[in-house]
Backbone as JSON Lines, residues from 0, in Angstrom:
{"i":0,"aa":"X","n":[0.83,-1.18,0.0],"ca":[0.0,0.0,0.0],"c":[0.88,1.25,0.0]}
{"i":1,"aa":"X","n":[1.91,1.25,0.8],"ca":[2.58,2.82,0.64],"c":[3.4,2.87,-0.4]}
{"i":2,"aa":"X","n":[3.78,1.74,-1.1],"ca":[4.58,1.66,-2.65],"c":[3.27,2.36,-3.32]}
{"i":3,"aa":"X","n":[1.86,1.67,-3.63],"ca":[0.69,2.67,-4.8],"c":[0.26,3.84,-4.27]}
{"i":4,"aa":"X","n":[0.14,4.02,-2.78],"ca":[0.16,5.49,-2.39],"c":[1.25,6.47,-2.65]}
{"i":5,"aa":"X","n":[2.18,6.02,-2.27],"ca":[3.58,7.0,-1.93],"c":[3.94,7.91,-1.02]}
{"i":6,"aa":"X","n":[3.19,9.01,-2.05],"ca":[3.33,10.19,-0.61],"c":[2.16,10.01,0.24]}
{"i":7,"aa":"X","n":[2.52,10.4,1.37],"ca":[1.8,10.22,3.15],"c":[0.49,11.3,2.78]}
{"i":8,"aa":"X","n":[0.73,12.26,2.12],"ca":[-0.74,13.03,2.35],"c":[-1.88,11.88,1.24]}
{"i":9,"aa":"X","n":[-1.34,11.11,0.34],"ca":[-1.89,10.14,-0.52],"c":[-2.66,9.21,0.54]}
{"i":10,"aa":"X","n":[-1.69,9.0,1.54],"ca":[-2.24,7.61,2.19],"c":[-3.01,8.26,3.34]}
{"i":11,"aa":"X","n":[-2.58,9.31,3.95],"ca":[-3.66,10.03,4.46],"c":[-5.55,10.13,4.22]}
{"i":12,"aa":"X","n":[-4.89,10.55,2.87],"ca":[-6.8,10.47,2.01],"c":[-7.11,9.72,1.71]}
{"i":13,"aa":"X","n":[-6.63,8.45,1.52],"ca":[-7.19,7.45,1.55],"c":[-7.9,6.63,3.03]}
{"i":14,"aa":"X","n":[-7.26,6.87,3.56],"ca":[-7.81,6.44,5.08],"c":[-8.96,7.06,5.32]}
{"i":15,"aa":"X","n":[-8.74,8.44,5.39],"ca":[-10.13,8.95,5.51],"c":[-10.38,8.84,4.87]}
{"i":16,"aa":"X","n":[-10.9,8.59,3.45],"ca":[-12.06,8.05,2.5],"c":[-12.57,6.86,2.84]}
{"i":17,"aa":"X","n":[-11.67,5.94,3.2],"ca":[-12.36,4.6,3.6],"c":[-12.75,4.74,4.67]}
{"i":18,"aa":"X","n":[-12.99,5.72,5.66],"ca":[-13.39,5.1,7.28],"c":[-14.2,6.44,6.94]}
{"i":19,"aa":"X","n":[-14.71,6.91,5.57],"ca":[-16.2,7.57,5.74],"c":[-15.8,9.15,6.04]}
{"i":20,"aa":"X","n":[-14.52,9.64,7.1],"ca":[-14.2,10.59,6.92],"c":[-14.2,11.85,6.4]}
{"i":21,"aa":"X","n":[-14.08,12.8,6.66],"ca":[-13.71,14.24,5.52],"c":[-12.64,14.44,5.74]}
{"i":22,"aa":"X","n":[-11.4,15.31,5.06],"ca":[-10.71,16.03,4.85],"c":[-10.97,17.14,4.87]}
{"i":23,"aa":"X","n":[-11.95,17.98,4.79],"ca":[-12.7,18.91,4.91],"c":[-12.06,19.99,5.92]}
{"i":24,"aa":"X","n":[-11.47,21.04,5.42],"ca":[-11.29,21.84,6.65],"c":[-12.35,23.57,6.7]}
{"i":25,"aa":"X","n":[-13.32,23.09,7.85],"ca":[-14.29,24.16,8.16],"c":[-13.85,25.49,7.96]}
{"i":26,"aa":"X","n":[-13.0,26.1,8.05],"ca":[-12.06,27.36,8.44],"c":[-11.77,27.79,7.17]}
{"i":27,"aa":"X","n":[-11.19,27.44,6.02],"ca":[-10.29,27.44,4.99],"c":[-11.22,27.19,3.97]}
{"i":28,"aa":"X","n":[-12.26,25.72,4.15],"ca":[-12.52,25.35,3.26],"c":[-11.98,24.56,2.22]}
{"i":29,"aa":"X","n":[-10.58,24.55,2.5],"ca":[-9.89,23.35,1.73],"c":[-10.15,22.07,1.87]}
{"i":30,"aa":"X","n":[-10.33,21.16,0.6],"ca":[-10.7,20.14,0.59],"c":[-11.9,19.85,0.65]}
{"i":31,"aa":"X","n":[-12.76,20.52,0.57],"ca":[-14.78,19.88,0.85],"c":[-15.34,19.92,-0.31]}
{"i":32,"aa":"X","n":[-16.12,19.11,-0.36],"ca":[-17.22,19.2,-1.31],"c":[-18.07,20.04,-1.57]}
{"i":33,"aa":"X","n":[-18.97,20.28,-2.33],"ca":[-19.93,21.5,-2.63],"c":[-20.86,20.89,-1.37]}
{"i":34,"aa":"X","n":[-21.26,19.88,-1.19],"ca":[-22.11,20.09,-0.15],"c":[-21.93,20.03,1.38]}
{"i":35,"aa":"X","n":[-20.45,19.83,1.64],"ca":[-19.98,20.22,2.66],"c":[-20.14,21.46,3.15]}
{"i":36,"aa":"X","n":[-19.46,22.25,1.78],"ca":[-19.18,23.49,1.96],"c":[-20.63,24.35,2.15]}
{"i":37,"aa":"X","n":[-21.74,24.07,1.71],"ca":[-23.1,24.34,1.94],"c":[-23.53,23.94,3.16]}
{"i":38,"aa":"X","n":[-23.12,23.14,3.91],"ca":[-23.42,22.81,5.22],"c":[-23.03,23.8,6.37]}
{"i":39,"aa":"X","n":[-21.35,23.72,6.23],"ca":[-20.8,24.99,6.68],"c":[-20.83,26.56,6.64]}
{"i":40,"aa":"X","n":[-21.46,26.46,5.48],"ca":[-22.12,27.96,5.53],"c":[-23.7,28.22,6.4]}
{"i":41,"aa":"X","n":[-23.96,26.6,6.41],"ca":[-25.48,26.76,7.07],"c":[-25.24,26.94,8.56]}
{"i":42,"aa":"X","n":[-23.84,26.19,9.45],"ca":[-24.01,26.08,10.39],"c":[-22.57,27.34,11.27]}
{"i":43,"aa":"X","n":[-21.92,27.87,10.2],"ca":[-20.94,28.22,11.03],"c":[-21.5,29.76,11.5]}
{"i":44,"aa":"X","n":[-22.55,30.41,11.84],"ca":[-22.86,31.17,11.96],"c":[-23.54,31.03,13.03]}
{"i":45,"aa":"X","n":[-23.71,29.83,13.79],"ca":[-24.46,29.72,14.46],"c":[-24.16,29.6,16.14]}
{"i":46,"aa":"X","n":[-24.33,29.9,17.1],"ca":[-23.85,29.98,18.44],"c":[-23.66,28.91,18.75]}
{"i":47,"aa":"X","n":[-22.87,28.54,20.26],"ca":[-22.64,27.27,20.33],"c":[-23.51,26.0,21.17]}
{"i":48,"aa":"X","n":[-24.77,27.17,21.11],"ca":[-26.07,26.49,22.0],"c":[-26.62,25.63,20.97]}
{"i":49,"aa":"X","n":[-26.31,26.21,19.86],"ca":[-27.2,25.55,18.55],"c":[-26.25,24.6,17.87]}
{"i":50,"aa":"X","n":[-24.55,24.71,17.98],"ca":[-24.01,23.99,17.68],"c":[-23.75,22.7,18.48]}
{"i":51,"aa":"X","n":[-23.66,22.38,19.62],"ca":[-24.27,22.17,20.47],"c":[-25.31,21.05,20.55]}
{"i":52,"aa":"X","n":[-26.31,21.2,20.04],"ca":[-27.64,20.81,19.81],"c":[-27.36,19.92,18.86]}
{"i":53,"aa":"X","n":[-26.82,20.34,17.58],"ca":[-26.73,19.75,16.53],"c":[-25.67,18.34,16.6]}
{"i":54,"aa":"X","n":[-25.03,18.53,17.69],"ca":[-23.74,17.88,17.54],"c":[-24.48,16.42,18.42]}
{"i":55,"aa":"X","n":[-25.64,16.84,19.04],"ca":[-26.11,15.82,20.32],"c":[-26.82,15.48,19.34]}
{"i":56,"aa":"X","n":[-27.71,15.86,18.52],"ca":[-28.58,15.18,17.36],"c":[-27.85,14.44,16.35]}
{"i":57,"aa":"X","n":[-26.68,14.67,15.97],"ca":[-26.22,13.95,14.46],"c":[-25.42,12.5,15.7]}
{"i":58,"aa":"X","n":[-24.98,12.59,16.83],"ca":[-24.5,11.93,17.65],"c":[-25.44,10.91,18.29]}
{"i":59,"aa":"X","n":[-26.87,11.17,18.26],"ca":[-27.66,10.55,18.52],"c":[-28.26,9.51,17.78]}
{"i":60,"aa":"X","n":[-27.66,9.7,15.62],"ca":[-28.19,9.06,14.84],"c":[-27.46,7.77,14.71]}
{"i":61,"aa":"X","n":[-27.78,6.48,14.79],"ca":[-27.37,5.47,14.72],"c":[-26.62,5.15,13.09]}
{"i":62,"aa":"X","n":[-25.32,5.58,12.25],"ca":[-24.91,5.05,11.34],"c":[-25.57,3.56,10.87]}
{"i":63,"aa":"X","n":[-25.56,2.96,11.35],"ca":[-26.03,1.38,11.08],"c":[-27.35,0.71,10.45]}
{"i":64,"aa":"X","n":[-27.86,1.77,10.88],"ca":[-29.33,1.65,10.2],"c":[-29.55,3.03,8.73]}
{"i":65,"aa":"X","n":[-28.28,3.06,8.5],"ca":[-28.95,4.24,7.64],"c":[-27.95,3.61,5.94]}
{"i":66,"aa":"X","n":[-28.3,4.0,5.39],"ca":[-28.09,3.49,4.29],"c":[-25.69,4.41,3.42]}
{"i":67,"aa":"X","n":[-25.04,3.03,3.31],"ca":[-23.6,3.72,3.5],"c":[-23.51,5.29,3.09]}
{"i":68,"aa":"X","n":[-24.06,5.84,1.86],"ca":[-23.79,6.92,1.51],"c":[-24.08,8.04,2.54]}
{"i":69,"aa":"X","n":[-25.69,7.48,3.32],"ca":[-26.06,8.6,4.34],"c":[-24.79,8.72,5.35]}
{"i":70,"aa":"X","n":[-24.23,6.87,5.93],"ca":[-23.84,7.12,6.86],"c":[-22.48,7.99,6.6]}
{"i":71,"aa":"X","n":[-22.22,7.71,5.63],"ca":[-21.06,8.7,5.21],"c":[-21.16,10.15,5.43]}
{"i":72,"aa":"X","n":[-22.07,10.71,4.98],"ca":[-22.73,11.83,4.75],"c":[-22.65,12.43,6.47]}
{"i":73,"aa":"X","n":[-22.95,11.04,7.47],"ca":[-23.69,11.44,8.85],"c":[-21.74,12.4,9.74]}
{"i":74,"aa":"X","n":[-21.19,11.13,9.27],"ca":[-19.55,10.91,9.65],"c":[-19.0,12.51,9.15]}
{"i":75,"aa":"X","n":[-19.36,12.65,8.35],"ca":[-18.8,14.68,7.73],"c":[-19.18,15.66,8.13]}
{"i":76,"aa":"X","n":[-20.49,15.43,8.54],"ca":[-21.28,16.27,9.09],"c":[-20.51,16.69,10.67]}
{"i":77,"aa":"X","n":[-20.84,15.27,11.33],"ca":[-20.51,15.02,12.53],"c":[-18.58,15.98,12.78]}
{"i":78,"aa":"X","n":[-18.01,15.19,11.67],"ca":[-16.17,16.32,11.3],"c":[-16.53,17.46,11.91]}
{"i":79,"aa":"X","n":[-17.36,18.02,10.73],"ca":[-17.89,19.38,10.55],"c":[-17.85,20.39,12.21]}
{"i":80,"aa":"X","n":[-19.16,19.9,12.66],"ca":[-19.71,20.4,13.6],"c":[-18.52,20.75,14.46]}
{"i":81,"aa":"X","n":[-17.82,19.37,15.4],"ca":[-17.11,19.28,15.61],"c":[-15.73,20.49,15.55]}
{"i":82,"aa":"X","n":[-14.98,20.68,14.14],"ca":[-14.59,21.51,13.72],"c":[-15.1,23.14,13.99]}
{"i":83,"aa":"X","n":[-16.28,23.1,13.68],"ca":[-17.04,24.45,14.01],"c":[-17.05,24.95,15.77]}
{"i":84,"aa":"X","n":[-17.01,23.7,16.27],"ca":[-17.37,24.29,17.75],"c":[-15.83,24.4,18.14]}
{"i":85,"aa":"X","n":[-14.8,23.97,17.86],"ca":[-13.94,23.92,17.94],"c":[-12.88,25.58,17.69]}
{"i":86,"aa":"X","n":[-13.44,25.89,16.21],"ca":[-13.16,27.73,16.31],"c":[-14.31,28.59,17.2]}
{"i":87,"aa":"X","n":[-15.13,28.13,17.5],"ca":[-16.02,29.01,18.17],"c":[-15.3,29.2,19.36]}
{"i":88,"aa":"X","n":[-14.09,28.1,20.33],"ca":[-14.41,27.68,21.72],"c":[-12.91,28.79,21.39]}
{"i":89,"aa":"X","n":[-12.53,28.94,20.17],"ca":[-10.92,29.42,20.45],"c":[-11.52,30.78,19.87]}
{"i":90,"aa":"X","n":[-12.71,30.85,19.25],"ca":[-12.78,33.06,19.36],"c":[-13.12,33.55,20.62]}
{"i":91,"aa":"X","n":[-14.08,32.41,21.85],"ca":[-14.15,33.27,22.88],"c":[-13.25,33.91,23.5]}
């Protein structure tokens, strides 16, 4: 595997692609998808009562029962938020 990867940021993205992951960075925006990046515009505006909230709801959704693409979908989201509350806790 690190002979067809090579370079480490290669094998990097690959890991997170297979374990559902983002690369996604909230802040920058480097690396996301269009609908990442639409997510993050939906939520980074938002206080951290509501971020918060969101993070206990997508945490509450069981991956297993949801179909791979969602759960994928659930796993970025989840990055996301994460990420978001994360610059919120370092502007106070």
């Amino acid at each position: 595997m690190c002979d067809e990867l090579g370079d480490e940021s290669y094998m990097e993205e690959y890991v997170m692609e297979a374990a559902g992951l983002s690369s996604c960075d909230s802040l920058s925006g480097a690396g996301c998808s269009e609908k990442e990046l639409e997510f993050i515009s939906k939520w980074k505006s938002q206080d951290q009562s509501s971020l918060n909230k969101e993070q206990a709801r997508l945490n509450g959704m069981n991956p297993q029962k949801l179909k791979p693409d969602l759960a994928k979908w659930l796993k970025q989201r989840k990055t996301i938020i994460k990420q978001l509350l994360e610059i919120h806790s370092q502007e106070l």
